[in-house]
mmCIF entry with sequence, helices, sheets and N, C-alpha, C, O atoms, coordinates in Angstrom:
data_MODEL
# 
_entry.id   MODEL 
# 
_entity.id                         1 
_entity.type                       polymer 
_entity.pdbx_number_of_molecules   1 
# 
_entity_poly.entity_id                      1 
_entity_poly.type                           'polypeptide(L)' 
_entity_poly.nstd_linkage                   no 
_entity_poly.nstd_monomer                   no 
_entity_poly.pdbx_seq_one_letter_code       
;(UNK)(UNK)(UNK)(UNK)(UNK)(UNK)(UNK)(UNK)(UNK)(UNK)(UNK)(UNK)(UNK)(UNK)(UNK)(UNK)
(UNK)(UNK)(UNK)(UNK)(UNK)(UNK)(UNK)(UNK)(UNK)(UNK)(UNK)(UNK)(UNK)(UNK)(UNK)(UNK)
(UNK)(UNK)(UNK)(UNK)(UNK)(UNK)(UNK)(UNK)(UNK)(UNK)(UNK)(UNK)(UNK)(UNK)(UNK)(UNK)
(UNK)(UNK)(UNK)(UNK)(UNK)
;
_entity_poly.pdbx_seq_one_letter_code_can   XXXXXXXXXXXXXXXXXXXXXXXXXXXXXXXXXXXXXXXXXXXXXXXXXXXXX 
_entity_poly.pdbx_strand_id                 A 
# 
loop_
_entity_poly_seq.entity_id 
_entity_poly_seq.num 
_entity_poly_seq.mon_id 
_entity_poly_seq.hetero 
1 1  UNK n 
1 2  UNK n 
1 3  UNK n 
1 4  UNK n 
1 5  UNK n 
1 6  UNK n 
1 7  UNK n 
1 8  UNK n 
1 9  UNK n 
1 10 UNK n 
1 11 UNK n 
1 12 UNK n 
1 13 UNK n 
1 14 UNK n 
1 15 UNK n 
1 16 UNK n 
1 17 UNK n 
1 18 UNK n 
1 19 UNK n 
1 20 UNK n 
1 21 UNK n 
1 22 UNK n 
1 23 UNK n 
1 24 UNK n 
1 25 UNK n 
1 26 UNK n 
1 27 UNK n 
1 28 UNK n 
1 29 UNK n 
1 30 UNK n 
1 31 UNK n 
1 32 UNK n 
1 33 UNK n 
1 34 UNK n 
1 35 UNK n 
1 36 UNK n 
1 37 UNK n 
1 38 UNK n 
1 39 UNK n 
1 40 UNK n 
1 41 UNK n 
1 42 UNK n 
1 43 UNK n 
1 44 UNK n 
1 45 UNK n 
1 46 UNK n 
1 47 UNK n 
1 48 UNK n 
1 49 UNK n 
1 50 UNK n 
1 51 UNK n 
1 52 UNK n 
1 53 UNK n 
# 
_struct_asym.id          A 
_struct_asym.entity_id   1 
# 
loop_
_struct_conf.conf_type_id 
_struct_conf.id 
_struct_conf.pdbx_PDB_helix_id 
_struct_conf.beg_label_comp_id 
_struct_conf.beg_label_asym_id 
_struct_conf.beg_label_seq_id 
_struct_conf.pdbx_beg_PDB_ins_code 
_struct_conf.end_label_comp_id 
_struct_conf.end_label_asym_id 
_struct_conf.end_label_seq_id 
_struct_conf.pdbx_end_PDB_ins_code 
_struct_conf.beg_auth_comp_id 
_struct_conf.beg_auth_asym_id 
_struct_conf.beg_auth_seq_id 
_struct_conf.end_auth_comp_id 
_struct_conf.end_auth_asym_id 
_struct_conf.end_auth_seq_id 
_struct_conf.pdbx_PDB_helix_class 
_struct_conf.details 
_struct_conf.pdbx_PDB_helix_length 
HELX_P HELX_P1 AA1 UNK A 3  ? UNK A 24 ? UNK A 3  UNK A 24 1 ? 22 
HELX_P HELX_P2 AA2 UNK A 26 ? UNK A 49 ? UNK A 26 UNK A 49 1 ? 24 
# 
_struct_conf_type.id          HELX_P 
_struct_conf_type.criteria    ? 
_struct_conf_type.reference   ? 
# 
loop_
_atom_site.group_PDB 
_atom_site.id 
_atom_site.type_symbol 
_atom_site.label_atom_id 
_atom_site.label_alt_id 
_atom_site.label_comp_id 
_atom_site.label_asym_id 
_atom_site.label_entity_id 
_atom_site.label_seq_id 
_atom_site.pdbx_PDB_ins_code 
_atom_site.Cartn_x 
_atom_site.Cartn_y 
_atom_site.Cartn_z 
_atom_site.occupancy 
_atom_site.B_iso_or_equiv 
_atom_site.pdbx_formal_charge 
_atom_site.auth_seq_id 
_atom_site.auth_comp_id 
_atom_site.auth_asym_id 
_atom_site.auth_atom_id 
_atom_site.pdbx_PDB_model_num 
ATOM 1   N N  . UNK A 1 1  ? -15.471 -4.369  7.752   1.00 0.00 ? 1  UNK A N  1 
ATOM 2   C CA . UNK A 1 1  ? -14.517 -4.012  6.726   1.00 0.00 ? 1  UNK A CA 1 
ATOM 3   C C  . UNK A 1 1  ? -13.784 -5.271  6.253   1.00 0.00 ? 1  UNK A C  1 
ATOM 4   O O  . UNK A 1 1  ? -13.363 -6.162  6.990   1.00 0.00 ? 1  UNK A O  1 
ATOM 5   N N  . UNK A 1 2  ? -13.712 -5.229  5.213   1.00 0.00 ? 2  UNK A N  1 
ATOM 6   C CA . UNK A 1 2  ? -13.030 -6.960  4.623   1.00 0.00 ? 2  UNK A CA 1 
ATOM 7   C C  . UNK A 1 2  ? -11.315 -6.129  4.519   1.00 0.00 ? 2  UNK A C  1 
ATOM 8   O O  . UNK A 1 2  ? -10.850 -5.014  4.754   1.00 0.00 ? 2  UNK A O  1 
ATOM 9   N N  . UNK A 1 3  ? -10.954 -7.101  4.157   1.00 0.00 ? 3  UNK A N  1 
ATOM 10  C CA . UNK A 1 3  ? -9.699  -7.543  4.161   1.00 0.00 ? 3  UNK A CA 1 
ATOM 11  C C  . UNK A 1 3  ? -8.907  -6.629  2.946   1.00 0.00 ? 3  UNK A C  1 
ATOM 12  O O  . UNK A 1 3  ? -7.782  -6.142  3.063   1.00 0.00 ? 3  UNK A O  1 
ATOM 13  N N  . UNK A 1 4  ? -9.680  -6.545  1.911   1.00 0.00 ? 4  UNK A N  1 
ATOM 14  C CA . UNK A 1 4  ? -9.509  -5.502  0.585   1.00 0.00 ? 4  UNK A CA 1 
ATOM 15  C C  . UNK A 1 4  ? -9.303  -3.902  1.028   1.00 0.00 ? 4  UNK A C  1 
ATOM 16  O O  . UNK A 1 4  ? -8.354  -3.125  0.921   1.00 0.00 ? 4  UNK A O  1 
ATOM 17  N N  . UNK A 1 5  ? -10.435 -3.806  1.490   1.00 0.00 ? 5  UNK A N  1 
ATOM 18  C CA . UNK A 1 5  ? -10.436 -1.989  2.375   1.00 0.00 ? 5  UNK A CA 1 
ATOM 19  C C  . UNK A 1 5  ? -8.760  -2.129  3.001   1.00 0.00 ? 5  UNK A C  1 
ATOM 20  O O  . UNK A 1 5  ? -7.748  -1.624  2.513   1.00 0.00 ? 5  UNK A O  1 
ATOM 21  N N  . UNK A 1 6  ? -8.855  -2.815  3.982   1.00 0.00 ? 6  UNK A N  1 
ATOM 22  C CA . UNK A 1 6  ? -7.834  -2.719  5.101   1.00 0.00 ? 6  UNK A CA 1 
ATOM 23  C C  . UNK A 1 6  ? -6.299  -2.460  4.779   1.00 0.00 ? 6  UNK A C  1 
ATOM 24  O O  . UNK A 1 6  ? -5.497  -1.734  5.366   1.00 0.00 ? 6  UNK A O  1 
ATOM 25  N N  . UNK A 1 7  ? -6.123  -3.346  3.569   1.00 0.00 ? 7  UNK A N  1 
ATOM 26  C CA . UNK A 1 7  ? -5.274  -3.107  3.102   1.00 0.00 ? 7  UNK A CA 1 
ATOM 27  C C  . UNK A 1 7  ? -5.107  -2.101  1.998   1.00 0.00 ? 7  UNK A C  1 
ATOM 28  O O  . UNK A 1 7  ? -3.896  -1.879  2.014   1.00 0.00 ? 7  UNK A O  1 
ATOM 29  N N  . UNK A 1 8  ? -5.650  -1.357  1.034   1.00 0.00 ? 8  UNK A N  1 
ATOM 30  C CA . UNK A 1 8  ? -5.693  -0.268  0.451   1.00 0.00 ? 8  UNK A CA 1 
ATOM 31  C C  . UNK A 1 8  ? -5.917  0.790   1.494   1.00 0.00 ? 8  UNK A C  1 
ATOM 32  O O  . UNK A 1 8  ? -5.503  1.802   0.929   1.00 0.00 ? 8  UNK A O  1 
ATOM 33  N N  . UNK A 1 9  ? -6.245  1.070   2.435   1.00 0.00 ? 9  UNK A N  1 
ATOM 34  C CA . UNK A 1 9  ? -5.534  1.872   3.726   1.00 0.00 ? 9  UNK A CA 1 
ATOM 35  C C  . UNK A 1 9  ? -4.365  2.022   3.964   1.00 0.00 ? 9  UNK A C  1 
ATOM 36  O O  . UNK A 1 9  ? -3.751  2.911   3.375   1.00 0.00 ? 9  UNK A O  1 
ATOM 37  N N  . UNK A 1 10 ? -3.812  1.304   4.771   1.00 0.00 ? 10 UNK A N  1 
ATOM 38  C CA . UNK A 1 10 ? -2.493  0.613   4.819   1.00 0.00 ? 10 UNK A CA 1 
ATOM 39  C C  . UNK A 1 10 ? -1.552  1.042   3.430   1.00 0.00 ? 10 UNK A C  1 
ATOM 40  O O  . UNK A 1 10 ? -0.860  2.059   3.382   1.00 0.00 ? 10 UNK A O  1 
ATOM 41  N N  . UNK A 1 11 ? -1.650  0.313   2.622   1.00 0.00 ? 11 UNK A N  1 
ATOM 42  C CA . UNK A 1 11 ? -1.202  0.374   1.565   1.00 0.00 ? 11 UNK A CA 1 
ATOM 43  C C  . UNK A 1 11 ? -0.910  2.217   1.094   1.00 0.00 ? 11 UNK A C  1 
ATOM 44  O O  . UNK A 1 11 ? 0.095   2.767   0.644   1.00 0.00 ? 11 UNK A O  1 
ATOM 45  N N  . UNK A 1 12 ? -1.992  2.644   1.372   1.00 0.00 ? 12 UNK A N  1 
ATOM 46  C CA . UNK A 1 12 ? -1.846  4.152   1.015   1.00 0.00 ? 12 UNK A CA 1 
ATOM 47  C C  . UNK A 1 12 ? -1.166  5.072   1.551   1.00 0.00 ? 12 UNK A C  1 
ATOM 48  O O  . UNK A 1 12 ? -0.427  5.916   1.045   1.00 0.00 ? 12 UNK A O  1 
ATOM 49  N N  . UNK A 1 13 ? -1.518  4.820   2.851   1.00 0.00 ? 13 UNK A N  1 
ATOM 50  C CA . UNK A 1 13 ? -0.824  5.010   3.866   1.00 0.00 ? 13 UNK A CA 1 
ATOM 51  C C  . UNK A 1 13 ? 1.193   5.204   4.119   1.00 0.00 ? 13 UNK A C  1 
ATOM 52  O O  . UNK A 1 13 ? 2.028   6.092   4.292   1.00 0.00 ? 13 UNK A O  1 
ATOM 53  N N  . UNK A 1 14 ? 1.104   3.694   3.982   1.00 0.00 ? 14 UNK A N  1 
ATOM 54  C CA . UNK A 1 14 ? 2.808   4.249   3.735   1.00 0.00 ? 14 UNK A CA 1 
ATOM 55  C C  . UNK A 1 14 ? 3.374   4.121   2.330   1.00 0.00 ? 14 UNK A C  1 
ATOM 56  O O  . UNK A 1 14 ? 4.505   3.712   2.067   1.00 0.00 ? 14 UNK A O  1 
ATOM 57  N N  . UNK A 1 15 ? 2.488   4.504   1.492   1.00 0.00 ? 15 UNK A N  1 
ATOM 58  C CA . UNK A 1 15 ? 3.141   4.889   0.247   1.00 0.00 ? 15 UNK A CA 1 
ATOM 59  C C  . UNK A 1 15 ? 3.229   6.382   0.085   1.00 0.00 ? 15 UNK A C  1 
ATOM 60  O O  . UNK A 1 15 ? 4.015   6.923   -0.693  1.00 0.00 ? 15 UNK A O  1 
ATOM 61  N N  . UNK A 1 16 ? 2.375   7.022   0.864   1.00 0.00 ? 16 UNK A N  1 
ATOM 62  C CA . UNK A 1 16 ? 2.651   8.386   1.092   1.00 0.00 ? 16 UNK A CA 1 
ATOM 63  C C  . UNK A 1 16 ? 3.456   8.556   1.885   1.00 0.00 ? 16 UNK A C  1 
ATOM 64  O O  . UNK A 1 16 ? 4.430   9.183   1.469   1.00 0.00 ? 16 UNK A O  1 
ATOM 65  N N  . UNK A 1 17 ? 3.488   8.205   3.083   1.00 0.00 ? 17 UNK A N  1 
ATOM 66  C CA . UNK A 1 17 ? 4.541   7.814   4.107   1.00 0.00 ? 17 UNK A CA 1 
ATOM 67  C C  . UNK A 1 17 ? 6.251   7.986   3.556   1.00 0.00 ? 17 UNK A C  1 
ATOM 68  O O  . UNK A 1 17 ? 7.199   8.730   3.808   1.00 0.00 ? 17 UNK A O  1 
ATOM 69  N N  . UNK A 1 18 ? 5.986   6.910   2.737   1.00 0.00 ? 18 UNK A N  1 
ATOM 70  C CA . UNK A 1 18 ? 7.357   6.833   1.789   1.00 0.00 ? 18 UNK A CA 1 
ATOM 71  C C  . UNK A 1 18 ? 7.529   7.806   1.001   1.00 0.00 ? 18 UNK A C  1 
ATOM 72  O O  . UNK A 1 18 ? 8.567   8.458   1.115   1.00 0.00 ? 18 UNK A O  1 
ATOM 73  N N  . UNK A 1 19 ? 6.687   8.111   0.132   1.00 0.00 ? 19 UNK A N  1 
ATOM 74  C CA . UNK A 1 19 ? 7.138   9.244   -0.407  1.00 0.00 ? 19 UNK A CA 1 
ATOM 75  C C  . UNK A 1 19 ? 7.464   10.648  0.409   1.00 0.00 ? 19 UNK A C  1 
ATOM 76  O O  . UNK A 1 19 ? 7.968   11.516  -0.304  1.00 0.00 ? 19 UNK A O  1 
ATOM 77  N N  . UNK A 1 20 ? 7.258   10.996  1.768   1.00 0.00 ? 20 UNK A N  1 
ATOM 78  C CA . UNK A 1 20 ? 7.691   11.669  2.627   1.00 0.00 ? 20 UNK A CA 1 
ATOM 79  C C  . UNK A 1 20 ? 9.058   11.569  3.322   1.00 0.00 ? 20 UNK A C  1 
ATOM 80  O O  . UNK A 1 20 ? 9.994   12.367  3.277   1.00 0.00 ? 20 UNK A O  1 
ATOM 81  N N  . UNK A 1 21 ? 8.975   10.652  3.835   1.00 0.00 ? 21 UNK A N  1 
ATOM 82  C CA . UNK A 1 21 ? 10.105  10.114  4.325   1.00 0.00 ? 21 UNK A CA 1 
ATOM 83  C C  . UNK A 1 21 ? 11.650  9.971   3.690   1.00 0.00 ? 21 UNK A C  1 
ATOM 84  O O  . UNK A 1 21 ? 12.809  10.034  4.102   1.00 0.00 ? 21 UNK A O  1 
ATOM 85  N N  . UNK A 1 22 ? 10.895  9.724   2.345   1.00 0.00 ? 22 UNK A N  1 
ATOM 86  C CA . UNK A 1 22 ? 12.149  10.109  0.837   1.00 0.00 ? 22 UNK A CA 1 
ATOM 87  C C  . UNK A 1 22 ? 12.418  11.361  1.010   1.00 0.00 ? 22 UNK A C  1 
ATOM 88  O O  . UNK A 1 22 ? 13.507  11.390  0.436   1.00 0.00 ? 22 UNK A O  1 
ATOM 89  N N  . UNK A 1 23 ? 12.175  12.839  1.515   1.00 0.00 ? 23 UNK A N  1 
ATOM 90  C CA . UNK A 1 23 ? 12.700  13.922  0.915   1.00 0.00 ? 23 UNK A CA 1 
ATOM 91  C C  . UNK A 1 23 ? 13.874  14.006  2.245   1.00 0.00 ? 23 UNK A C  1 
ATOM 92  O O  . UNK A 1 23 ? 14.726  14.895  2.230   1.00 0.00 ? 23 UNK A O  1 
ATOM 93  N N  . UNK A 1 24 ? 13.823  13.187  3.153   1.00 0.00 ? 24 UNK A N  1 
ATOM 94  C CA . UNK A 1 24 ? 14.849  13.396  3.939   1.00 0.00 ? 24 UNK A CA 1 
ATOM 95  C C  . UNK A 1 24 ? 16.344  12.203  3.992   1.00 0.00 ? 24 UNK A C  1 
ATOM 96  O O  . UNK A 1 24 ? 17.547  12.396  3.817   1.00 0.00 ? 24 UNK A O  1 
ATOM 97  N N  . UNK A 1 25 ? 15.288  10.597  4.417   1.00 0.00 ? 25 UNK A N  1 
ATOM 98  C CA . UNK A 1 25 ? 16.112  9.360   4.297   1.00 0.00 ? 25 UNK A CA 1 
ATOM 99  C C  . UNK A 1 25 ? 15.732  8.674   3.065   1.00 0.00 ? 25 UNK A C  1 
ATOM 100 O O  . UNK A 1 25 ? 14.673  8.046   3.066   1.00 0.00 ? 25 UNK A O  1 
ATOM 101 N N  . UNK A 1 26 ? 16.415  8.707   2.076   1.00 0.00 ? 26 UNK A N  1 
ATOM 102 C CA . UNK A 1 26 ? 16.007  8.346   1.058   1.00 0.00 ? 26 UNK A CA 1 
ATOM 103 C C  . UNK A 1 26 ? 15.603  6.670   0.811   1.00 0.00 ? 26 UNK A C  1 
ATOM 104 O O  . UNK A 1 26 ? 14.544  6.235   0.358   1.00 0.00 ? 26 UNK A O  1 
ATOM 105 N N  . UNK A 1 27 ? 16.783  5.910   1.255   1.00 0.00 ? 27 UNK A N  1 
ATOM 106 C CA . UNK A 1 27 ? 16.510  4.913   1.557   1.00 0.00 ? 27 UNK A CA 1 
ATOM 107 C C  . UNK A 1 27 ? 15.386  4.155   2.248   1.00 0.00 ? 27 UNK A C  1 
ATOM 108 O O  . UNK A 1 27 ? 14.804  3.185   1.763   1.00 0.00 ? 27 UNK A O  1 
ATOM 109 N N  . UNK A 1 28 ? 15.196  4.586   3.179   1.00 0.00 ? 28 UNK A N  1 
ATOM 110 C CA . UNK A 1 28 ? 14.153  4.029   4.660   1.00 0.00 ? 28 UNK A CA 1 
ATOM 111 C C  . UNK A 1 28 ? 12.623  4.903   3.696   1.00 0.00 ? 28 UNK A C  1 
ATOM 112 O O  . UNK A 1 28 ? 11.478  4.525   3.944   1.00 0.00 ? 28 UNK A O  1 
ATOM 113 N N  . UNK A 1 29 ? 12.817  5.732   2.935   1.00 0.00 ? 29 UNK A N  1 
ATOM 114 C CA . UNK A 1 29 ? 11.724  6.533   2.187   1.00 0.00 ? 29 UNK A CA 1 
ATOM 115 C C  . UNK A 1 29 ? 11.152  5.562   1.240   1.00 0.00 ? 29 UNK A C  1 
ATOM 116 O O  . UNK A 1 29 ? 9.982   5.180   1.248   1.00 0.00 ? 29 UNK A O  1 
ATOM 117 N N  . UNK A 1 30 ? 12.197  5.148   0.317   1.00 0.00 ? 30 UNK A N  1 
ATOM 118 C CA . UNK A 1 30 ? 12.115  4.561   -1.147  1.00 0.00 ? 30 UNK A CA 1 
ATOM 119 C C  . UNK A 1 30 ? 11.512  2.619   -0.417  1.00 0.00 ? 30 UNK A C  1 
ATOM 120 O O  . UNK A 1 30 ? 10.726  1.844   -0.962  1.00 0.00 ? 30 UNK A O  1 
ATOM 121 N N  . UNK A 1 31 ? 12.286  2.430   0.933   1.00 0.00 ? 31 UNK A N  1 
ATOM 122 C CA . UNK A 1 31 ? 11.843  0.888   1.206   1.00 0.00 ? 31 UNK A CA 1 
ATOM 123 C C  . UNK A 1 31 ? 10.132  0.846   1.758   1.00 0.00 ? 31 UNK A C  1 
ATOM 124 O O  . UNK A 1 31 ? 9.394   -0.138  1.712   1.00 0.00 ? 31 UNK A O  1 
ATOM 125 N N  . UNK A 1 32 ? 9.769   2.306   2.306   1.00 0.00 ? 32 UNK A N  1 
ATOM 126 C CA . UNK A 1 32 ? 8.637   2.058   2.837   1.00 0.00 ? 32 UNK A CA 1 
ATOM 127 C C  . UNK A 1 32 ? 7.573   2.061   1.677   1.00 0.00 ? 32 UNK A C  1 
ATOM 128 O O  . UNK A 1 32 ? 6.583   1.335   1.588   1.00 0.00 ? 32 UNK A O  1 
ATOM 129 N N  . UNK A 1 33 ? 8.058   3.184   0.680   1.00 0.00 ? 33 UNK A N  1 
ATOM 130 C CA . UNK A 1 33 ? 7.115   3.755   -0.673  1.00 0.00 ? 33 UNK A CA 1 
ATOM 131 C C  . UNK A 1 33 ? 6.761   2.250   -1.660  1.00 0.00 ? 33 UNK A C  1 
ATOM 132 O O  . UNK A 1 33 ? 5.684   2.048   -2.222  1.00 0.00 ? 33 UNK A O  1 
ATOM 133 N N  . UNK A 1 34 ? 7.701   1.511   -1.677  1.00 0.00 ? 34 UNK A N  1 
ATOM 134 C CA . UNK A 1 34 ? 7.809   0.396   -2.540  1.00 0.00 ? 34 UNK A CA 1 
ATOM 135 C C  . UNK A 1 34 ? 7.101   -0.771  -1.769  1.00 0.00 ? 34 UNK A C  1 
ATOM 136 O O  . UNK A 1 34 ? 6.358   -1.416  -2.509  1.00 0.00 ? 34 UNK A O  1 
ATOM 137 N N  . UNK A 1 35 ? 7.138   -1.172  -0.572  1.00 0.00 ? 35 UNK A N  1 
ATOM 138 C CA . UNK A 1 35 ? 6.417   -1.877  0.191   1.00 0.00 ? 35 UNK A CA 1 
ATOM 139 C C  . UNK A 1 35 ? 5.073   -1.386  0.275   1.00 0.00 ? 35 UNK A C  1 
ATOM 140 O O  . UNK A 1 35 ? 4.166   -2.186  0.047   1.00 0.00 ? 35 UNK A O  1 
ATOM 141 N N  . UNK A 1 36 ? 4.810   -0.235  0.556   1.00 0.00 ? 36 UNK A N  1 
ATOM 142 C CA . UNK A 1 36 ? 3.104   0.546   0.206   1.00 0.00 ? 36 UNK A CA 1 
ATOM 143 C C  . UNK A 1 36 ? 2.226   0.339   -0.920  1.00 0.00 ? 36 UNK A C  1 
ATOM 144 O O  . UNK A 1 36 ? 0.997   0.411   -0.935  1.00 0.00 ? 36 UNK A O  1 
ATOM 145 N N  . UNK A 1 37 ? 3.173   0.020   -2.036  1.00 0.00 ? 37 UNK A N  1 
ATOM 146 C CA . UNK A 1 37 ? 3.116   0.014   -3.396  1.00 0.00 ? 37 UNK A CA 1 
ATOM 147 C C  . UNK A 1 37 ? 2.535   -1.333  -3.709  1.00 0.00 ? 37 UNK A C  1 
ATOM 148 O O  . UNK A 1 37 ? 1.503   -1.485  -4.362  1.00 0.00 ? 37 UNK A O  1 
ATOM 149 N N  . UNK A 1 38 ? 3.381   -2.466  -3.117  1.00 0.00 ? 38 UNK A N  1 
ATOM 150 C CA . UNK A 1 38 ? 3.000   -3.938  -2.921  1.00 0.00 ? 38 UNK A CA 1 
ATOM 151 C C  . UNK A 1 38 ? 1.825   -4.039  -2.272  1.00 0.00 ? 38 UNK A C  1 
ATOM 152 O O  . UNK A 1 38 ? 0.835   -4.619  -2.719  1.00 0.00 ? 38 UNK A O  1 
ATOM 153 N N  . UNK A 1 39 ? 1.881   -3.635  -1.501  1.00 0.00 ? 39 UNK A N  1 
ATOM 154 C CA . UNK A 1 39 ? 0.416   -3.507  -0.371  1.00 0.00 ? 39 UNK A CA 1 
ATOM 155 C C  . UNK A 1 39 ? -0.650  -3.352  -1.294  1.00 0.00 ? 39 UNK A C  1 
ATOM 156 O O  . UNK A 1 39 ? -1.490  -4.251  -1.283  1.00 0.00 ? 39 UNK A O  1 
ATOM 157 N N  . UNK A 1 40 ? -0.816  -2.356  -2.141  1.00 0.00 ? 40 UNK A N  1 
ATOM 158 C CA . UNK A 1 40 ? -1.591  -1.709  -2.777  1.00 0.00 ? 40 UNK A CA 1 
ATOM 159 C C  . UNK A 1 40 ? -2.067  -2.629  -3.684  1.00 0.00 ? 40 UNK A C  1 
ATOM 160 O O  . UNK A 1 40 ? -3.265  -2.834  -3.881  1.00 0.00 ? 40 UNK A O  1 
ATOM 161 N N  . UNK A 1 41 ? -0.888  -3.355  -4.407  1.00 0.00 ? 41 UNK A N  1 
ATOM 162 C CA . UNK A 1 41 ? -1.488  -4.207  -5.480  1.00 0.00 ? 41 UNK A CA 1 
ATOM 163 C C  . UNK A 1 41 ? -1.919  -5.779  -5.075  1.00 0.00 ? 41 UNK A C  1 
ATOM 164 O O  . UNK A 1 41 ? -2.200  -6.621  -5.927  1.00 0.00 ? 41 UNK A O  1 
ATOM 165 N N  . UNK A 1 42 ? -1.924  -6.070  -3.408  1.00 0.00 ? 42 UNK A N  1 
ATOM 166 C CA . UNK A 1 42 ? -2.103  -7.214  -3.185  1.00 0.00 ? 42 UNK A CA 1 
ATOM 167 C C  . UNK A 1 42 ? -3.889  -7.055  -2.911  1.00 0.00 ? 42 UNK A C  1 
ATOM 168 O O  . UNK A 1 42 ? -4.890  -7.708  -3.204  1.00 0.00 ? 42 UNK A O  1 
ATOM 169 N N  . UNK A 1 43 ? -3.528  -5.581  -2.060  1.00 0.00 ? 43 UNK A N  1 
ATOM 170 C CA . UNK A 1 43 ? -5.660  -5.151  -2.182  1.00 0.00 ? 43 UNK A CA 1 
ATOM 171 C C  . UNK A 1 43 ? -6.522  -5.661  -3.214  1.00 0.00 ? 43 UNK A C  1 
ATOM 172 O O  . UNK A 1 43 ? -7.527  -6.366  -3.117  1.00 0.00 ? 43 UNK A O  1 
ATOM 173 N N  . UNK A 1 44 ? -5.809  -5.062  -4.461  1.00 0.00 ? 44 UNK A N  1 
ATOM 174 C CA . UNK A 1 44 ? -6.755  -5.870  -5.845  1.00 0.00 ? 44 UNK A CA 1 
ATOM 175 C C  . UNK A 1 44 ? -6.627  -6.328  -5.798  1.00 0.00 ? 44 UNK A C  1 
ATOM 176 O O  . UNK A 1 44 ? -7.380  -6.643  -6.719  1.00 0.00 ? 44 UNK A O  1 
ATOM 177 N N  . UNK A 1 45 ? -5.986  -7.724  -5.370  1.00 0.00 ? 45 UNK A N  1 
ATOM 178 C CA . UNK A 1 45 ? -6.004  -9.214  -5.207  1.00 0.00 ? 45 UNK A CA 1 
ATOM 179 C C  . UNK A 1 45 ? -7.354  -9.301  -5.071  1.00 0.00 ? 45 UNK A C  1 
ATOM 180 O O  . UNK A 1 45 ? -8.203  -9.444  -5.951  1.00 0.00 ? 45 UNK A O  1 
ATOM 181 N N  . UNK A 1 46 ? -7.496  -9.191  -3.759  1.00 0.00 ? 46 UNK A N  1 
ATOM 182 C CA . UNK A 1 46 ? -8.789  -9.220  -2.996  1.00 0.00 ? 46 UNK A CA 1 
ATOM 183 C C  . UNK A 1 46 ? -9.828  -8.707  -2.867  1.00 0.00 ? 46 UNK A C  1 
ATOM 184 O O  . UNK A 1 46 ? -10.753 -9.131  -2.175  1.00 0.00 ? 46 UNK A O  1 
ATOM 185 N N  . UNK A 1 47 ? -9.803  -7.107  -3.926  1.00 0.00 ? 47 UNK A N  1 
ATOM 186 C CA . UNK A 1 47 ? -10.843 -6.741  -4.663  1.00 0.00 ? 47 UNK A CA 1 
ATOM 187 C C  . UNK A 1 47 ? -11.738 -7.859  -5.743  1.00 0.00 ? 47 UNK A C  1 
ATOM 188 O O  . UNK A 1 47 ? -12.923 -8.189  -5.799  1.00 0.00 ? 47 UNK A O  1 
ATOM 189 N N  . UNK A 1 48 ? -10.545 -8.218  -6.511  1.00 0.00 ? 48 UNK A N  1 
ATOM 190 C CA . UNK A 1 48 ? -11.239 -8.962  -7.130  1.00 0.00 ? 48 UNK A CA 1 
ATOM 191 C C  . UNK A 1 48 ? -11.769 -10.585 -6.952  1.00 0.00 ? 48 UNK A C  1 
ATOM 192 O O  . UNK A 1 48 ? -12.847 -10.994 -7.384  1.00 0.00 ? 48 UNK A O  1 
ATOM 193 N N  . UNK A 1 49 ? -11.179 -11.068 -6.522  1.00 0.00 ? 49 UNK A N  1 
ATOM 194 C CA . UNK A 1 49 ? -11.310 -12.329 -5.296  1.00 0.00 ? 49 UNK A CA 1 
ATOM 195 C C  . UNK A 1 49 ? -12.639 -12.054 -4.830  1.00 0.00 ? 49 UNK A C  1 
ATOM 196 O O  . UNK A 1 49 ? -13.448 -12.843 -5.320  1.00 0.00 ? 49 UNK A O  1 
ATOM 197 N N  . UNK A 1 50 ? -13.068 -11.339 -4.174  1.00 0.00 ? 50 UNK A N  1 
ATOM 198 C CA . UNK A 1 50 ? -14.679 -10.813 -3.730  1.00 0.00 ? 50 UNK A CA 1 
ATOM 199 C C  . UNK A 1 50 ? -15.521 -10.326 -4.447  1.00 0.00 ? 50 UNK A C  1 
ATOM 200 O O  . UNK A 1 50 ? -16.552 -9.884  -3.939  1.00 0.00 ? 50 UNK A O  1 
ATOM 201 N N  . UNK A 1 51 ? -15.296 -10.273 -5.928  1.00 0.00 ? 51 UNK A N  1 
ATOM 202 C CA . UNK A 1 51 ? -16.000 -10.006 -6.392  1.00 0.00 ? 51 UNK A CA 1 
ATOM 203 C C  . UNK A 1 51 ? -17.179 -10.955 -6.967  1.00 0.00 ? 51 UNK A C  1 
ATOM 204 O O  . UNK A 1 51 ? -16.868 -12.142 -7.058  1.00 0.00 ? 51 UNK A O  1 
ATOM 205 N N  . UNK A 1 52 ? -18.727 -10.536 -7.440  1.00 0.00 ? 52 UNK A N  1 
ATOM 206 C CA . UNK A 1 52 ? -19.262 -11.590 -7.354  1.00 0.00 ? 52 UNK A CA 1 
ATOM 207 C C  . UNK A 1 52 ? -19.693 -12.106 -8.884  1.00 0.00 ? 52 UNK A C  1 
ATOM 208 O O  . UNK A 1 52 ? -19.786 -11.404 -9.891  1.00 0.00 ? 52 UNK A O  1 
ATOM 209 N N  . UNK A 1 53 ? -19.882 -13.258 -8.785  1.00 0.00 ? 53 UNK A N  1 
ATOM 210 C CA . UNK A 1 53 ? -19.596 -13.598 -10.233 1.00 0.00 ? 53 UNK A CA 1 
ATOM 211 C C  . UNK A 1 53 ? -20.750 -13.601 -10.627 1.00 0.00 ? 53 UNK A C  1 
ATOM 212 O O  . UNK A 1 53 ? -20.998 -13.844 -11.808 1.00 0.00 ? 53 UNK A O  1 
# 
């Protein structure tokens, strides 16, 4: 598994996470959802980084 997968896991992961976690601590919800979010868009980094030319 490269490095792209791993993190769009992750990434998905606690962005749902966060959005869960929001219906109770909103805060600790909204910091995990937004960090998931980052995660997510650093994956396409490295989606495309591997991609072959």
């Amino acid at each position: 598994m490269n490095i792209g997968r791993i993190l769009l896991i992750i990434g998905l992961l606690m962005f749902l996470a966060g959005i869960y976690i929001s219906s109770n601590w909103t805060v600790l919800g909204s910091i995990i959802g937004i960090t998931g979010g980052l995660v997510l868009g650093l994956s396409t980094f490295y989606f495309i980084k591997s991609r072959p030319k």
